[in-house]
DRENSELO-262216 format. One record per atom (N, C-alpha, C): x, y, z; atom name; residue number from 1. Coordinates in nm, 2 decimals, always signed. Layout:
<nodes>
X / Y / Z / CA / NUM
...
</nodes>
This chain:
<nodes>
-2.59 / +6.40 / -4.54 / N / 1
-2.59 / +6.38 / -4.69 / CA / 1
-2.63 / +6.24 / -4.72 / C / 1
-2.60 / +6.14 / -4.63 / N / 2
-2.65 / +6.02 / -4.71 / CA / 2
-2.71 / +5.93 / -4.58 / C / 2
-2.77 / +6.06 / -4.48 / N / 3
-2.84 / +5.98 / -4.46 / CA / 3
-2.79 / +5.84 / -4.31 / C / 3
-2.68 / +5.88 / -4.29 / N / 4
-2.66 / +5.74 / -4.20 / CA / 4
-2.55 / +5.79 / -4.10 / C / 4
-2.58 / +5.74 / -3.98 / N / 5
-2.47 / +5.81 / -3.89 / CA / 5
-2.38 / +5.74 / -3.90 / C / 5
-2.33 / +5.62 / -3.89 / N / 6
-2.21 / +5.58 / -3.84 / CA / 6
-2.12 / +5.47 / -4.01 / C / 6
-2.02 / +5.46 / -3.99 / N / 7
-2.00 / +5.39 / -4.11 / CA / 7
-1.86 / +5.34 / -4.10 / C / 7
-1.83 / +5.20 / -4.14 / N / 8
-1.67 / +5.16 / -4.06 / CA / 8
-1.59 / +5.23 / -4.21 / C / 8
-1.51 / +5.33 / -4.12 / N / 9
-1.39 / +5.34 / -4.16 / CA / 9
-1.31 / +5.25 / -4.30 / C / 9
-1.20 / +5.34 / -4.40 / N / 10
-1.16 / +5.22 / -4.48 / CA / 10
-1.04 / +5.38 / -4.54 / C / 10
-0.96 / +5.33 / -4.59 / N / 11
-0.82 / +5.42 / -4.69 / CA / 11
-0.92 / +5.47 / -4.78 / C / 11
-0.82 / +5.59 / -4.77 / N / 12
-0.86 / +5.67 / -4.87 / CA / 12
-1.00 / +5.80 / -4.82 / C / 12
-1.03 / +5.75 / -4.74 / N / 13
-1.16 / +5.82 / -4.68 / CA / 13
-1.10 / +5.99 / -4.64 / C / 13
-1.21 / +6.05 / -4.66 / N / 14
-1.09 / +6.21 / -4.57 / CA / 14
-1.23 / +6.23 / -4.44 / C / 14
-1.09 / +6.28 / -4.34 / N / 15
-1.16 / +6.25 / -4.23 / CA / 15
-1.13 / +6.40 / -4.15 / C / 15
-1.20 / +6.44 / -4.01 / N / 16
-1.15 / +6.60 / -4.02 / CA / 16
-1.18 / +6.55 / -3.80 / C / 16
-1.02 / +6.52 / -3.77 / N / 17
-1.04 / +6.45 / -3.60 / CA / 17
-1.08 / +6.56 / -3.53 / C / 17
-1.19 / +6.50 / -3.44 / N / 18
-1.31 / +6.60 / -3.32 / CA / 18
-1.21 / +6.59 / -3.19 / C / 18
-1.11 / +6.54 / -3.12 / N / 19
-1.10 / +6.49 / -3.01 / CA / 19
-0.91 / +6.52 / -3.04 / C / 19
-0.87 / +6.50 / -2.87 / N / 20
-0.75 / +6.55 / -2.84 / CA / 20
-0.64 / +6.68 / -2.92 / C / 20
-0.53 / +6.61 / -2.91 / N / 21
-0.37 / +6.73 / -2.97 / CA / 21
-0.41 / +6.79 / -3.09 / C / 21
-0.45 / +6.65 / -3.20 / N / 22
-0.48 / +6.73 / -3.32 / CA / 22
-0.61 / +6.74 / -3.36 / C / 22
-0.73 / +6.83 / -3.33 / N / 23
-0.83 / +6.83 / -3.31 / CA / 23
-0.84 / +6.93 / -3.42 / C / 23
-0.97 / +6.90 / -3.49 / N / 24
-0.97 / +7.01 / -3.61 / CA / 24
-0.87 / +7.01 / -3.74 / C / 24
-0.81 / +6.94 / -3.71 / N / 25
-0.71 / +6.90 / -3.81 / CA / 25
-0.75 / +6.79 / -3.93 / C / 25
-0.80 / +6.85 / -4.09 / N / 26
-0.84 / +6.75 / -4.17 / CA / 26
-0.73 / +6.67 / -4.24 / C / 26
-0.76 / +6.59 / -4.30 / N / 27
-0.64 / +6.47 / -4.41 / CA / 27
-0.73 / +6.38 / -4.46 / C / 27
-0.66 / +6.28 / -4.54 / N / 28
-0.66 / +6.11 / -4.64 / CA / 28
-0.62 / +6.05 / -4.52 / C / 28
-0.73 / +5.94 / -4.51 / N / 29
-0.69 / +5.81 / -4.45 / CA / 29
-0.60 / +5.75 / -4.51 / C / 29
-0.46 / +5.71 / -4.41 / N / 30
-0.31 / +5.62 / -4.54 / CA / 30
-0.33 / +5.48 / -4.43 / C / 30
-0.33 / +5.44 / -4.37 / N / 31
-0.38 / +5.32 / -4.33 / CA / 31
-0.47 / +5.28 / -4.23 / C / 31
-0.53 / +5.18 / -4.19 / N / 32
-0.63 / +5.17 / -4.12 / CA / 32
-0.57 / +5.04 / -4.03 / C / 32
-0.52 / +5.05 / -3.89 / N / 33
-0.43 / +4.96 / -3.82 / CA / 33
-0.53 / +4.90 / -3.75 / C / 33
-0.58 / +4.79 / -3.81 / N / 34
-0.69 / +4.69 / -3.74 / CA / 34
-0.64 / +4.65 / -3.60 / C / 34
-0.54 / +4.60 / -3.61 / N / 35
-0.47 / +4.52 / -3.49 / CA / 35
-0.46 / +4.61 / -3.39 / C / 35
-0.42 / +4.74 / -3.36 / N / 36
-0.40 / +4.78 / -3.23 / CA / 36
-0.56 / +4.92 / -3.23 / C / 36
-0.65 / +4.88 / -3.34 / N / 37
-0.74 / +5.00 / -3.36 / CA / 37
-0.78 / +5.14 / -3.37 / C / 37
-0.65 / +5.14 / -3.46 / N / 38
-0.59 / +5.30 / -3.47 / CA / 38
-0.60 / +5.33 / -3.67 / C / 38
-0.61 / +5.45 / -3.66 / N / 39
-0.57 / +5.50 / -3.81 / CA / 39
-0.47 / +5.58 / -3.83 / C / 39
-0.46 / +5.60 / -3.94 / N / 40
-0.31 / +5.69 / -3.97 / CA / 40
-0.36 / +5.78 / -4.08 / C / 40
-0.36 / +5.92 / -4.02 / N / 41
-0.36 / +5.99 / -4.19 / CA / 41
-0.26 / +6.14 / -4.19 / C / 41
-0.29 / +6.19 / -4.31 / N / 42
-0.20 / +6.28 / -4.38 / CA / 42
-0.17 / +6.37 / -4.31 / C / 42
-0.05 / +6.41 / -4.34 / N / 43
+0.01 / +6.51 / -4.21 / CA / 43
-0.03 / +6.51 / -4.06 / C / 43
-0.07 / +6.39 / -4.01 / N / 44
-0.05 / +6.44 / -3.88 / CA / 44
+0.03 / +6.29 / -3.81 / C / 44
+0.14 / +6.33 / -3.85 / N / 45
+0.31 / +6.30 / -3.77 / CA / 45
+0.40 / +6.34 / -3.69 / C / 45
+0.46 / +6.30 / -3.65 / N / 46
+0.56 / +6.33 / -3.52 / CA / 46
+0.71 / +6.33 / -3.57 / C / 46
+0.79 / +6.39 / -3.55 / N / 47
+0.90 / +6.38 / -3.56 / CA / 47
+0.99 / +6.33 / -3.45 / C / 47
+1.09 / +6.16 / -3.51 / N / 48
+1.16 / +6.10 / -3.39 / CA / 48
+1.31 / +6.16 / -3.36 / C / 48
+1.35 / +6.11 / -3.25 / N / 49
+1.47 / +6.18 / -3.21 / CA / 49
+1.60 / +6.19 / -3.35 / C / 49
+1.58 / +6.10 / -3.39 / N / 50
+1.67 / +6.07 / -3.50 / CA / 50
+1.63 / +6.10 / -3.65 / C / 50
+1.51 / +6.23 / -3.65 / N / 51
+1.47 / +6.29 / -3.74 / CA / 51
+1.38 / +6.19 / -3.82 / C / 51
+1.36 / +6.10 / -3.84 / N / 52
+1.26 / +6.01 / -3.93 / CA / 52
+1.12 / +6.07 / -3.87 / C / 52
+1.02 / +6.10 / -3.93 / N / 53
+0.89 / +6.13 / -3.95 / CA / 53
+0.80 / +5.98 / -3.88 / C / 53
+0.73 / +6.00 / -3.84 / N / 54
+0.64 / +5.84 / -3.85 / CA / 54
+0.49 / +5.87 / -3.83 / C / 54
+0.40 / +5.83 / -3.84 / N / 55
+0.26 / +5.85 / -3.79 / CA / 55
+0.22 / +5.82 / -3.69 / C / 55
+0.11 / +5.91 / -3.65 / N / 56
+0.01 / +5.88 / -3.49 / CA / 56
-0.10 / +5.82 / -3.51 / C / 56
-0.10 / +5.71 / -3.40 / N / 57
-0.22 / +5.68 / -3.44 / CA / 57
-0.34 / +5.72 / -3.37 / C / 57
-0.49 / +5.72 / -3.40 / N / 58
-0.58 / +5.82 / -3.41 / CA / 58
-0.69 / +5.70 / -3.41 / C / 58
-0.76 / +5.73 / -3.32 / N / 59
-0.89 / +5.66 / -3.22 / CA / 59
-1.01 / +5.63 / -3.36 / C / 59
-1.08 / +5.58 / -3.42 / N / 60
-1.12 / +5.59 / -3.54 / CA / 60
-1.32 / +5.67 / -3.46 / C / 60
-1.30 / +5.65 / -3.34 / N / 61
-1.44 / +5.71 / -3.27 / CA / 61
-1.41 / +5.85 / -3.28 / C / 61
-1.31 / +5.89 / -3.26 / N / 62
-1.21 / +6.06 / -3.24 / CA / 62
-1.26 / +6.14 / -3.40 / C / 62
-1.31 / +6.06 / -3.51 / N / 63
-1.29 / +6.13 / -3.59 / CA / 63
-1.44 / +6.17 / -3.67 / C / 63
-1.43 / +6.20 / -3.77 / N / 64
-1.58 / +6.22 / -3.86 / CA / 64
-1.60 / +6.25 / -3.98 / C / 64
-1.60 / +6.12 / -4.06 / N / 65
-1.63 / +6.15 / -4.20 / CA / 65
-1.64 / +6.24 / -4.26 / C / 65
-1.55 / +6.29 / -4.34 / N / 66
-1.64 / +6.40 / -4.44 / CA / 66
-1.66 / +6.38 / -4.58 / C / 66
-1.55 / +6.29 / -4.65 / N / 67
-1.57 / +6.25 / -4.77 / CA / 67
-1.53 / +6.12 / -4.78 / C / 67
-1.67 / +6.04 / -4.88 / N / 68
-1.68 / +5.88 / -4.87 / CA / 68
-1.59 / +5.86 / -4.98 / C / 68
-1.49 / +5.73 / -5.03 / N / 69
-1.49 / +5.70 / -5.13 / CA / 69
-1.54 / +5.55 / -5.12 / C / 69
-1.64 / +5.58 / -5.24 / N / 70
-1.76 / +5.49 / -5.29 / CA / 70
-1.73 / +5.40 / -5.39 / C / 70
-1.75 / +5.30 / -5.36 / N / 71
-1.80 / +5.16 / -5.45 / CA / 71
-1.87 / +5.12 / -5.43 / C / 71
-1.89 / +4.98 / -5.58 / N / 72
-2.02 / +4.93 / -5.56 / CA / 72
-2.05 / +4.92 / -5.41 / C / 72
-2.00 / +4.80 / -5.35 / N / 73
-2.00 / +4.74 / -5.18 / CA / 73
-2.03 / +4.85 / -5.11 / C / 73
-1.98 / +4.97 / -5.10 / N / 74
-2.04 / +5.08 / -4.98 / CA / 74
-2.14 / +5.16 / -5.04 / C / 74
-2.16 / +5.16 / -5.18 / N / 75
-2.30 / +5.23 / -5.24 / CA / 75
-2.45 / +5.12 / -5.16 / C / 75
-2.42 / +4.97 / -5.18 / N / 76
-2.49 / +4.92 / -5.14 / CA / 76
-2.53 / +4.88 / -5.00 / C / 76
-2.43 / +4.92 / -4.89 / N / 77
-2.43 / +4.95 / -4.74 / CA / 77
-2.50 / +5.12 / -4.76 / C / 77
-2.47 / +5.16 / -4.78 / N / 78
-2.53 / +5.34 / -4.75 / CA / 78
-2.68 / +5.31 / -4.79 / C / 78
-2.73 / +5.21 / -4.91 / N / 79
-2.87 / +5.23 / -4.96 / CA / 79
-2.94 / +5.13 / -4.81 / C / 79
-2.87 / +5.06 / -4.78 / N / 80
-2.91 / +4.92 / -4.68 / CA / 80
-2.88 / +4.98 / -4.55 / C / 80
-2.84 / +5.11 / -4.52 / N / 81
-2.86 / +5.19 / -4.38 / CA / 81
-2.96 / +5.34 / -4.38 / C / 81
-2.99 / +5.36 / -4.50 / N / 82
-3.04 / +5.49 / -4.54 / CA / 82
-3.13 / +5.50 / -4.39 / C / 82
-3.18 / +5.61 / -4.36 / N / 83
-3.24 / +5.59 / -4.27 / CA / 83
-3.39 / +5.68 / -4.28 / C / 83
-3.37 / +5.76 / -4.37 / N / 84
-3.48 / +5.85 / -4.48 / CA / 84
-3.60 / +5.76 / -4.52 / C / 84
-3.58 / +5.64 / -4.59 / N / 85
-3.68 / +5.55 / -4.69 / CA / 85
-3.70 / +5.48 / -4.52 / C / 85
-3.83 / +5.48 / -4.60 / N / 86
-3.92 / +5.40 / -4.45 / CA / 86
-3.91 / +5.24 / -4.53 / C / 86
-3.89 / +5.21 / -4.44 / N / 87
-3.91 / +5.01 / -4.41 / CA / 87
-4.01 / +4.94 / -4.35 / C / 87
-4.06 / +4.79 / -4.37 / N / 88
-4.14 / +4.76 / -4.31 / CA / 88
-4.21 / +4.70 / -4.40 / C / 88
-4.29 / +4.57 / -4.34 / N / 89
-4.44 / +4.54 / -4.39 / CA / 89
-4.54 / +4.59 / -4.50 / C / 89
-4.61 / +4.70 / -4.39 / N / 90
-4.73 / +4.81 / -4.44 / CA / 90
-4.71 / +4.93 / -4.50 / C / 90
-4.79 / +5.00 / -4.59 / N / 91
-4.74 / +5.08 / -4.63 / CA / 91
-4.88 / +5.19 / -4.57 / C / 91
-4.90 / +5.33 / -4.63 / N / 92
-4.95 / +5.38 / -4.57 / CA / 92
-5.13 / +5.36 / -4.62 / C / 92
-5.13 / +5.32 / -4.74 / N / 93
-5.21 / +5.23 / -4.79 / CA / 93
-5.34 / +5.11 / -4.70 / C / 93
-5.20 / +5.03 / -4.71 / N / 94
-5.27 / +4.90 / -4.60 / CA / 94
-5.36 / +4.95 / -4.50 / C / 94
-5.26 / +5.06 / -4.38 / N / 95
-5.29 / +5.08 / -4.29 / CA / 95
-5.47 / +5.19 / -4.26 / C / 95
-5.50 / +5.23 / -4.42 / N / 96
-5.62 / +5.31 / -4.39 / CA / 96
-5.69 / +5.28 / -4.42 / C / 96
</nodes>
């Protein structure tokens, strides 16, 4: 859809994980754990011995974009990775 394979990760994004336990399983990104390079999203939690819920964390390579949420700053990264519009110098012009 827009054009670009790869794209860093950010909240709020909905993501649908390719790899391991919960595989095929879609959700909302709820945080993005820089420090140990893990994500956390919706419903896919563990329950601890002492019944509190908590989140898994989730490889951000494991997973695959399905819906962007867009701003200015990543409208202007998706136009600045398009990979459709040709770049360069010459145009087809020049060259004949």
């Amino acid at each position: 859809k827009y054009n670009v394979r790869s794209l860093p990760i950010r909240r709020d994004d909905e993501v649908i994980i390719c790899r391991g336990h919960f595989h095929d399983r879609e959700g909302k990104v709820t945080t993005v754990y820089r420090k140990k390079w893990r994500i956390h999203i919706e419903r896919v939690t563990r329950d601890k011995a002492n019944g509190q819920t908590v989140p898994i964390g989730i490889h951000p390579s494991k997973v695959m974009i399905t819906k962007i949420k867009i701003d200015k700053d990543r409208k202007a990264l998706l136009d600045r990775k398009n990979r459709a519009t040709k770049k360069g110098k010459y145009t087809e012009k020049d060259t004949a």
